[in-house]
C-alpha atoms as one frame of an Amber mdcrd trajectory, in Angstrom:
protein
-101.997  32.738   1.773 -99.173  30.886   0.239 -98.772  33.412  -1.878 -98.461
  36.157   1.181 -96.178  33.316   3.040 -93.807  32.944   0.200 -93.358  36.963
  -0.394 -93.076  37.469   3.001 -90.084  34.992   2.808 -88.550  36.493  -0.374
 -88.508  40.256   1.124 -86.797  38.577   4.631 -84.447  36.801   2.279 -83.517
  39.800   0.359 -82.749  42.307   3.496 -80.719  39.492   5.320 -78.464  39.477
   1.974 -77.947  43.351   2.822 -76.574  42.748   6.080 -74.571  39.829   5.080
 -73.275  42.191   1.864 -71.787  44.143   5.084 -70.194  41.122   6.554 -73.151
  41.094   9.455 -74.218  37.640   8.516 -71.591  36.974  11.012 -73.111  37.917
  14.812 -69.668  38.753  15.682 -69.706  41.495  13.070 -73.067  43.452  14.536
 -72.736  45.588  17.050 -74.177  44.013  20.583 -76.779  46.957  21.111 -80.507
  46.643  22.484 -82.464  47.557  19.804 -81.597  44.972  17.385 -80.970  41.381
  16.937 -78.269  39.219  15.020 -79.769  39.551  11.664 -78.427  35.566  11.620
 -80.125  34.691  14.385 -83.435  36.822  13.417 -83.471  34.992  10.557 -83.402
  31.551  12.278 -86.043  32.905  14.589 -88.470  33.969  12.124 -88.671  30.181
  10.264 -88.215  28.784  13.625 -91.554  30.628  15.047 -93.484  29.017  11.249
 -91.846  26.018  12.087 -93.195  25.858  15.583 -97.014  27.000  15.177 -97.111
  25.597  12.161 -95.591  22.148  11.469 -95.140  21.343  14.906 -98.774  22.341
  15.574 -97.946  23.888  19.083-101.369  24.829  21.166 -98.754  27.672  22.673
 -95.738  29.316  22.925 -94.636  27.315  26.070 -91.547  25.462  25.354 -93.616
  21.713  26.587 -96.598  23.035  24.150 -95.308  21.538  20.868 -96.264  18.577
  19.493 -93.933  17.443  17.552 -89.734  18.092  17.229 -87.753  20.595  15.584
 -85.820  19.779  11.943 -83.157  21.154  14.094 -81.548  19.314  16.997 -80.988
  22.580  18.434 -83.512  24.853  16.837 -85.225  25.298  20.340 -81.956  26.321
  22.235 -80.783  28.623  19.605 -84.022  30.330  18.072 -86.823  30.375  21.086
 -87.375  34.528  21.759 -89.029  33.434  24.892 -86.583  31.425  26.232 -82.577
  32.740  24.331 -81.723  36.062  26.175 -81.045  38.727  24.425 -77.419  39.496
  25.234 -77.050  36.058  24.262 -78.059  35.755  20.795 -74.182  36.734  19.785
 -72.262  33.947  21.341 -74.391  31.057  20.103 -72.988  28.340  17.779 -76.013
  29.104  15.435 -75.292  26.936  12.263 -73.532  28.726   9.333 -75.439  31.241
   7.137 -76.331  28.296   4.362 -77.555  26.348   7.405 -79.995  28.410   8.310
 -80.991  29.531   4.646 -81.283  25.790   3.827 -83.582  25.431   7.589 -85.395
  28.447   6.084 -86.472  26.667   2.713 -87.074  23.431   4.286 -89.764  25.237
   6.781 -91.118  26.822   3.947 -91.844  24.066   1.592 -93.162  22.197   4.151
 -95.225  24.664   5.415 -96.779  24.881   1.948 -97.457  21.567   1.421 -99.395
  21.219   4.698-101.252  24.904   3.671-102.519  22.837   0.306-104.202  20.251
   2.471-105.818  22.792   4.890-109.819  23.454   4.877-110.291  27.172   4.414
-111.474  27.995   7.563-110.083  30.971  10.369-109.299  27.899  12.525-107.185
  25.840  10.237-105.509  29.009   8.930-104.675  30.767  12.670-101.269  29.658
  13.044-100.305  30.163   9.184-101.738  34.268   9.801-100.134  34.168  13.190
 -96.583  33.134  11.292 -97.114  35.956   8.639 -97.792  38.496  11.090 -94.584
  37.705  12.558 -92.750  37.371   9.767 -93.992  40.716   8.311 -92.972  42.359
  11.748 -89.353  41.151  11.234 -89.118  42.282   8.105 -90.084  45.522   9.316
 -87.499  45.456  12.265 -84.702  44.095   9.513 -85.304  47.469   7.609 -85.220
  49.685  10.113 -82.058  47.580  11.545 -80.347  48.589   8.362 -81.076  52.372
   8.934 -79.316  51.811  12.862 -76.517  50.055  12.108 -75.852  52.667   8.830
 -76.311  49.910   5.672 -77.758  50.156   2.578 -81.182  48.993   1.907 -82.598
  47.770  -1.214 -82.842  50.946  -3.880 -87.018  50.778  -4.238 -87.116  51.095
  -0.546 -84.084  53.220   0.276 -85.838  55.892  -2.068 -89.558  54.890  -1.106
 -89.816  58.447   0.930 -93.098  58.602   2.320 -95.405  61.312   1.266 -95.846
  64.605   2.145 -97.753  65.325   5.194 -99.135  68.513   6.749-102.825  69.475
   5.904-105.710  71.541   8.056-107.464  69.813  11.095-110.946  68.258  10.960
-113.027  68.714  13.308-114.660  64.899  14.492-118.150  65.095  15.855-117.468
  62.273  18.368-119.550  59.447  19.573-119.593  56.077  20.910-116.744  54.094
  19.374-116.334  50.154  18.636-113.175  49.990  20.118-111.163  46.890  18.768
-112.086  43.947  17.255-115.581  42.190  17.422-115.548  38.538  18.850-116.886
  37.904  15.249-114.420  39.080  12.702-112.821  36.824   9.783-109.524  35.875
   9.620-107.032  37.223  12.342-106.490  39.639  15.065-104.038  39.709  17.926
-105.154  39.131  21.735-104.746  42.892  22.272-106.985  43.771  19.934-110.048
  41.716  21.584-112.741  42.537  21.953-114.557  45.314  20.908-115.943  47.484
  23.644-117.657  50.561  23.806-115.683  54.068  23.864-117.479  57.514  24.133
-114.732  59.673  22.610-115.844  63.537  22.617-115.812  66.085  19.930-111.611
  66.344  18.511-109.742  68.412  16.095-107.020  66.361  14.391-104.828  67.195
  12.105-105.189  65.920   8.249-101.820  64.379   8.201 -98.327  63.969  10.541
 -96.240  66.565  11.488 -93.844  67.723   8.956 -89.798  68.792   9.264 -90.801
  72.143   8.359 -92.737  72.560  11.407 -90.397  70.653  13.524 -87.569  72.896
  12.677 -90.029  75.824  13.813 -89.660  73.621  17.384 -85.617  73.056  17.622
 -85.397  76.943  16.202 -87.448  78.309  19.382 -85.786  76.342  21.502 -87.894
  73.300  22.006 -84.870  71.115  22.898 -83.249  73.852  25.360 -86.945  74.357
  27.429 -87.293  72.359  30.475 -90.991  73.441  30.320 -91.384  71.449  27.662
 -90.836  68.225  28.280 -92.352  65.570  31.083 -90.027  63.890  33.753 -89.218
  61.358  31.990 -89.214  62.824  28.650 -86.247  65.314  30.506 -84.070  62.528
  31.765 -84.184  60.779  28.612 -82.754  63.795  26.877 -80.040  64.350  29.287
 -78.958  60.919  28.724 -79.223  61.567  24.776 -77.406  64.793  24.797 -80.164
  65.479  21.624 -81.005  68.174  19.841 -82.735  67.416  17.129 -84.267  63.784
  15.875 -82.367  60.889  15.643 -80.316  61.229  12.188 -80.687  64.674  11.749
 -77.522  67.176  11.036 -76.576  70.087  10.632 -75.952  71.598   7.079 -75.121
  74.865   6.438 -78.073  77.321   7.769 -80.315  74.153   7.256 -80.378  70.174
   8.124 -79.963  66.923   6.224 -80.165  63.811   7.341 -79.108  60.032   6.771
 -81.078  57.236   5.229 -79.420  53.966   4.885 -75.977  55.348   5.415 -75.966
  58.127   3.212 -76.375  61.420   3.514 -79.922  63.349   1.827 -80.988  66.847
   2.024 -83.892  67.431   4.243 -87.417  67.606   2.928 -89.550  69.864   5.208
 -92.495  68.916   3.553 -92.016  65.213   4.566 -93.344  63.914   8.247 -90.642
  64.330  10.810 -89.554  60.228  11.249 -87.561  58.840  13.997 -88.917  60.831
  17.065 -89.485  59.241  20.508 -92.703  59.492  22.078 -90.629  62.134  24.398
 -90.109  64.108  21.032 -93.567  64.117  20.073 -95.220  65.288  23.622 -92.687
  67.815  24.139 -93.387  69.259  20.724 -97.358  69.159  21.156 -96.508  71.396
  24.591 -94.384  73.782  22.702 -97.237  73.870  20.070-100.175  73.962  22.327
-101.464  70.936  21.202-101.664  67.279  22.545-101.031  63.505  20.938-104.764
  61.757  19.578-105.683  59.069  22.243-105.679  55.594  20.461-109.673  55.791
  20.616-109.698  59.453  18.924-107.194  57.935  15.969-109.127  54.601  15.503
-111.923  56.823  15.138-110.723  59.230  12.797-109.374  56.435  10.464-112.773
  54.857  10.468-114.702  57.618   9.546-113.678  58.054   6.630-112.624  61.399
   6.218-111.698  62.033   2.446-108.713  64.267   4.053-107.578  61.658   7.003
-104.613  60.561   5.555-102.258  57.567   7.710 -99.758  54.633   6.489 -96.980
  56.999   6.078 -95.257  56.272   9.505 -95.940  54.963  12.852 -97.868  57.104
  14.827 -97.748  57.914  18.523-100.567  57.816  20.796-101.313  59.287  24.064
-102.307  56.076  25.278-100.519  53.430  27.279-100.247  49.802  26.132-102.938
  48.559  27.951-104.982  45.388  27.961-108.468  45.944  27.060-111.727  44.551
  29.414-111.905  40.740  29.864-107.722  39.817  27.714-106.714  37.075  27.699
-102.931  35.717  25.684-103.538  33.735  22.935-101.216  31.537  21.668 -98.445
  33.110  21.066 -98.541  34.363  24.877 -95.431  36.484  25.387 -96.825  39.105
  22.464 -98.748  41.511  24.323 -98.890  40.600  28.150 -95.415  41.269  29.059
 -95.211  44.645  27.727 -98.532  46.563  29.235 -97.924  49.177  31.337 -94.224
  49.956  30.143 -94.815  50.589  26.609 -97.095  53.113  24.545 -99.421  52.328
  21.926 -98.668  53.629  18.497-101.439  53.251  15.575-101.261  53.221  11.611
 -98.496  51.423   9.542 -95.309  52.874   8.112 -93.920  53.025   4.493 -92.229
  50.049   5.266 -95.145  47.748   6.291 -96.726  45.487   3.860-100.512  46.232
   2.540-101.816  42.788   3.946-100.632  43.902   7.504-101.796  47.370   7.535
-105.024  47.407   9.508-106.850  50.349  11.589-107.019  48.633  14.627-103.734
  47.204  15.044-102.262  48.282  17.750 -98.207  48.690  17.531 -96.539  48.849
  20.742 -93.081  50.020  21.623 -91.296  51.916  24.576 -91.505  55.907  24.909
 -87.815  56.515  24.498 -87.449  53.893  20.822 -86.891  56.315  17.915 -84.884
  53.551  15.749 -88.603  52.574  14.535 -90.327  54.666  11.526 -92.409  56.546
  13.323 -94.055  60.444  13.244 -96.738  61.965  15.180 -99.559  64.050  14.314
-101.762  66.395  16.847-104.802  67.417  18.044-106.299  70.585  19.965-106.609
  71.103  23.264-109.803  70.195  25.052
């Protein structure tokens, strides 16, 4: 654990000195646009939320629930997600970028000194899991943040291409399914993840592996972005507002397409899975194709049988299913996590080349709304009932 807590820190660490290579150290600098933060003020946020379950032993996210006070006589005004609007986060006298690399190191030293004293039990360990979960998450969003706002990322991961997808169905008997976690499993799992229940899920067909470029192109060549027919109500009105054509980052080459990773330019593999598609994208190509999105049952399934040709940790993956609680939830600690977002956002499951091992689980659910294609994320299909 100190070991994860630490690396997690390091990889943060090393992506906020990308944006502040770019000058976007400075909130001033970043452009104010939804999808991201600050990367300043992330930062702050992400030792802030260690500092908060952790050292100041908080029994919740509620801003009376901590027990003990911040190292920073601000830190709750400036850094509290819950509580620090969004549109906000850009005109706040955060402290300078050494002050909050400094707060950073002094929440993690301390964090590791009170880890060496803790029993090794899932209780005494909850909130350290719950702050490397987070942390891991941020990291994540930093990454992708450096593909939106057009920056360089670190050369192993700038080049870390995920592999090529594609493959032949497999045909999934079906059955009763464990859906989620049991009330009984070591170490951690978020609230929407509890507890188990049972799922019949009925004979599927799903494909091997994600879509691939080569097969999206097949889409955008027939038309796929031109036919109403092929996209829902809402899937429509988001691409009128888009004005798209093709996936976010894709252009036009020649007779072909390339595309742009971290600010630069790169040919187009069409073996790789298409990335960066909304969950509009994904539906409207599964109706051009005859085919339909897995439910989050049928894809927890098919990870867990294990499948020698069931391949997923490539990208994000979009469900057909809503984010939705399951029987008898109830928030844990960190309470704003799921419960604000059911019913407006769509599950997606797997991990993405960009997720660390230790976080990469089958039944995480990842959660995000239908229109977000700033997130690595692909699709794959299934047949048609």
């Amino acid at each position: 654990m100190a070991e994860a807590l630490q690396d997690a820190r390091h990889y943060t660490l090393a992506l906020f000195d990308c944006f502040a290579a770019a000058g976007m150290d400075v909130p001033r600098n970043v452009p104010q646009i939804r999808i991201v933060n600050p990367p300043l003020w992330e930062l702050g946020h992400t030792a802030w939320f260690a500092e908060w379950f952790i050292l100041r032993e908080a029994l919740s996210s509620h801003p009376a629930d901590a027990q003990f006070a911040s190292l920073l006589t601000k830190g709750d005004d400036w850094f509290d997600s819950a509580n620090v609007p969004h549109r906000s986060r850009w005109t706040l006298d955060l402290p300078s970028t050494g002050g909050v690399k400094t707060y950073c190191h002094e929440v993690l030293d301390r964090v590791l000194d009170k880890l060496s004293r803790e029993p090794n039990t899932d209780e005494a360990l909850y909130a350290y899991r719950l702050a490397l979960a987070h942390e891991d998450m941020h990291g994540e969003a930093y990454l992708y943040t450096l593909q939106t706002l057009g920056l360089q990322a670190p050369a192993h991961l700038a080049h870390g291409e995920p592999a090529p997808a594609g493959g032949a169905g497999i045909r999934f008997p079906g059955g009763t399914l464990q859906l989620g976690c049991a009330a009984d499993t070591a170490g951690f799992v978020f609230d929407n993840e509890k507890f188990a229940h049972p799922v019949y899920v009925a004979p599927f067909n799903m494909d091997a592996g994600l879509v691939t470029n080569a097969q999206y192109m097949d889409f955008i060549a027939d038309g796929g972005y031109d036919n109403r027919q092929f996209w829902s109500t809402g899937g429509a009105a988001w691409l009128m507002r888009q004005e798209r054509s093709a996936p976010r980052y894709w252009e036009r080459e020649g007779g072909g397409w390339r595309t742009v990773r971290f600010g630069r330019a790169a040919t187009l593999n069409p073996d790789e899975p298409v990335r960066h598609v909304s969950l509009y994208e994904a539906q409207a190509y599964c109706a051009w194709a005859g085919r339909r999105l897995p439910t989050e049952a049928e894809w927890e399934y098919a990870a867990l049988h294990g499948h020698p040709a069931f391949r997923w940790g490539q990208l994000w993956e979009w469900t057909a299913s809503p984010f939705e609680p399951y029987p008898g939830f109830s928030a844990d600690r960190y309470r704003e996590y799921s419960e604000p977002w059911f019913a407006t956002h769509q599950v997606l499951r797997g991990a993405s080349f960009a997720t660390p091992s230790r976080f990469g689980a089958a039944k995480f659910r990842n959660f995000f709304m239908p229109e977000r294609d700033d997130i690595f994320c692909g699709f794959r299909t299934c047949g048609r009932d």
